[in-house]
N, C-alpha and C positions, 0 to 999 in steps of 0.2 A: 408420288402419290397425289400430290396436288393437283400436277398438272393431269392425271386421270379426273380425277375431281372435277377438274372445270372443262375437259371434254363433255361430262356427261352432263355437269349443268348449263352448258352451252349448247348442246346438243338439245336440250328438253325447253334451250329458247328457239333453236330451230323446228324443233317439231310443231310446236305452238304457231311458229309462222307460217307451215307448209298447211297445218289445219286449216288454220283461214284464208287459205287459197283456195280449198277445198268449199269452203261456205260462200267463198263467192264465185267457185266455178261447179256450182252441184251436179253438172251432166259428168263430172269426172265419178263421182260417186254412185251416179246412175248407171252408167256404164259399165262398173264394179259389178250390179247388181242385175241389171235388165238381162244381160249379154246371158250369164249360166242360168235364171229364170227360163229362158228362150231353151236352151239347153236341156234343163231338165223334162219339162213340157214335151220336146222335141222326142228327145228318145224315149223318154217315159212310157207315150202314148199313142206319137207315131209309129217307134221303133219295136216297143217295149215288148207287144205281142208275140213279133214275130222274133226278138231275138231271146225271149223268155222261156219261149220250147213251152216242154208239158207242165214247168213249176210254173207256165204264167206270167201275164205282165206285171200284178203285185209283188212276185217273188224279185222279180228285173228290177222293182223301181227301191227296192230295197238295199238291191244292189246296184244299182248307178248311183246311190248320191254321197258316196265315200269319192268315187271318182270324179264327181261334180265338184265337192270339195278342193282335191286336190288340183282338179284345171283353173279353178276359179282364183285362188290363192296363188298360181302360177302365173295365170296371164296378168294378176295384178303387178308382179315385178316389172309389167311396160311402164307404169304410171311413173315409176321410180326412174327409169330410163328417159324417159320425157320429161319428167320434172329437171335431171340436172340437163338437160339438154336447151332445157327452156331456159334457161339463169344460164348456162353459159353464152346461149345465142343474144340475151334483153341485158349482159351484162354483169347479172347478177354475182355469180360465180367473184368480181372485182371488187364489187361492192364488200364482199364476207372479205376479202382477203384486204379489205383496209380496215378491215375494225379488228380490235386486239380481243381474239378468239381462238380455240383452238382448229387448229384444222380437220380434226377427229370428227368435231362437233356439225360441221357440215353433211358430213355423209352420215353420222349417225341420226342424225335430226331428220333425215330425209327417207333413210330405213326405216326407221319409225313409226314415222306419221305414217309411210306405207302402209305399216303392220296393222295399224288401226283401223285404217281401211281393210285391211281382210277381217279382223275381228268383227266389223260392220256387216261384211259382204257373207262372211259364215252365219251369221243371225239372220240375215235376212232368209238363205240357202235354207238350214234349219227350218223356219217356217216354211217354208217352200216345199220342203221334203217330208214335214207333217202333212201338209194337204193332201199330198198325192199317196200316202201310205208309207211313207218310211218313217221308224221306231228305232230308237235305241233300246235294246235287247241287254245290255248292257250294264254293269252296276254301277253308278253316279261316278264315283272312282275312276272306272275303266273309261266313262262318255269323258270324264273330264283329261283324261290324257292323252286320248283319240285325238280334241282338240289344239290341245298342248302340240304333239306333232307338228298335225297341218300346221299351225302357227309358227313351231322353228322352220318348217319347210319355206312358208312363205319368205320368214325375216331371210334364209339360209339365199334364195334364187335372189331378193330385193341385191342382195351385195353383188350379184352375176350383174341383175339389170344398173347400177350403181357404174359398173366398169364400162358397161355396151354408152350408157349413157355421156359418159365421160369421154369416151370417144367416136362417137359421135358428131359431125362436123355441122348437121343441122337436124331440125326439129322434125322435117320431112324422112331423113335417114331414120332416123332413133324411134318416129313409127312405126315402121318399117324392121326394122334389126331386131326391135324390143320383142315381134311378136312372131317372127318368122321362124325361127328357130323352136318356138315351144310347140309346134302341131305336131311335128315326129315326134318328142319325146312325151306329148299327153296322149297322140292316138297310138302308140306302139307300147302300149302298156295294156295293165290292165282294167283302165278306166272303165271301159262299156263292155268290155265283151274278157269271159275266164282267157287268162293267157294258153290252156291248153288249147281253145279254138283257131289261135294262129297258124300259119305255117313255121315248121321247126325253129329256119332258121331265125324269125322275129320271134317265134316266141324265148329261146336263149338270148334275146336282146331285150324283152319285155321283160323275162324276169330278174334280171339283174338291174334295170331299171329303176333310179330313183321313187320315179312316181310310182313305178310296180309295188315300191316298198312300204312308202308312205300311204297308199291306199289300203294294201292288203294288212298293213296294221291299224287303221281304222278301223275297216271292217271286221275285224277280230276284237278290237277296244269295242265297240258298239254292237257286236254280236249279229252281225247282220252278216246271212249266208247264204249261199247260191250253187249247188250244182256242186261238184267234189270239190273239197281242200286243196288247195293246189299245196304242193310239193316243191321241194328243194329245198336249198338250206336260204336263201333272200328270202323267201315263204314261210319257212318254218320257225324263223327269225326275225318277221316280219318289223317289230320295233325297235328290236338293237339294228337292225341294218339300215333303217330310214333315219337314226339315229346318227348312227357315223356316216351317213351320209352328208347328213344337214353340214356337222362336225367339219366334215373335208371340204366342201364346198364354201362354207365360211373360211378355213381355214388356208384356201391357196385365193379367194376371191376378194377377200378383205383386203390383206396387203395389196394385193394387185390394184383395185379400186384404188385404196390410201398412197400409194406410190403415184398413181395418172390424177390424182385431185392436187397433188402437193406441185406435178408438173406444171398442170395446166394454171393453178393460184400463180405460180411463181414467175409465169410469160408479162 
């Protein structure tokens, strides 16, 4: 129990130091933020029209920004990928493993601070999705567990990007790795367009789909609707399934993470 203990209050002196990395790297935070701004704009307005049909681009932008959500929260797990990448290339990584800490408290300090960064990066979205017409429909309750989600989704991918980072041999890689892998799984959902619009075979790939999950339970926490209900049981189950996802994901990525940090401390 102790040594849980001083995981976590070690972990909440790492978070605190990856913060002010943060304060004095703010284009990390911009980035966060600018990038799905750009996004939402884009499809909104550019897109919105024409892939809005006869309910229209308001109806569309009601429905893109659950999916904004959830890409925006996703691409943040590169930062977490870059970050241990960065400490392990300046050293850093050496530094932790000579001061009497938990080794827990490393990776968790660094998931963390992530997380905060998405809390950040969803506030800003949020206004962002007020200007252009999107509402929560939704009962205070229901907005606040929409939230809750996206949130375990993020912390749930920070421990995937945690792994990629950790192995990772430089800082040019772990750019690269952190964010290559999330455009299949954010466009082959159903972030911007209903998954019955796909072809068959992506759409049984969309909707078993993490993000498939996490979105369309949003969107149903927030009351915000587009075009027929989609169907199935990931759909019709939309927050228990995004749910045990988060669940499995944490639960075969953590050890794996914790196992390749204990490696690489121990060289």
């Amino acid at each position: 129990m102790n040594a849980i203990l001083k995981g976590f209050s070690d972990g909440g002196v790492i978070t605190w130091r990856n913060l002010k990395n943060v304060q004095r790297n703010p284009d990390w935070l911009m980035a966060a933020t600018i990038q799905p701004i750009m996004f939402v704009l884009l499809f909104a307005y550019v897109f919105g029209n024409a892939i809005g049909g006869a309910s229209g681009g308001a109806a569309y932008r009601e429905f893109l920004i659950a999916g904004i959500f959830a890409q925006t929260v996703a691409f943040n797990s590169a930062f977490t990928v870059i970050g241990f990448a960065n400490d392990l290339q300046k050293g850093i990584i050496d530094r932790f493993r000579s001061l009497p800490i938990s080794r827990l408290a490393v990776i968790l300090g660094r998931t963390t601070s992530d997380l905060l960064i998405s809390v950040v990066a969803l506030i800003v979205m949020s206004l962002c999705g007020l200007i252009v017409g999107w509402r929560i429909r939704g009962s205070f309750l229901d907005a606040v567990l929409g939230y809750l989600v996206m949130l375990m989704f993020a912390w749930a991918l920070s421990w995937v990007g945690a792994l990629i980072g950790l192995l990772a041999r430089s800082v040019e890689v772990a750019q690269s790795a952190g964010l290559i892998w999330m455009f299949p799984l954010s466009f082959i959902s159903s972030a911007f367009v209903p998954s019955d619009k796909l072809p068959p075979f992506l759409k049984a790939i969309a909707d078993w789909n993490p993000f498939t999950a996490v979105i369309n339970a949003a969107r149903e926490l927030f009351g915000n609707k587009f075009g027929a209900a989609p169907t199935g049981w990931p759909a019709e189950h939309a927050a228990l399934y995004s749910v045990l996802c988060c669940v499995a994901i944490i639960a075969i990525f953590a050890p794996l993470a914790t196992a390749r940090y204990k490696r690489v401390a121990s060289r």
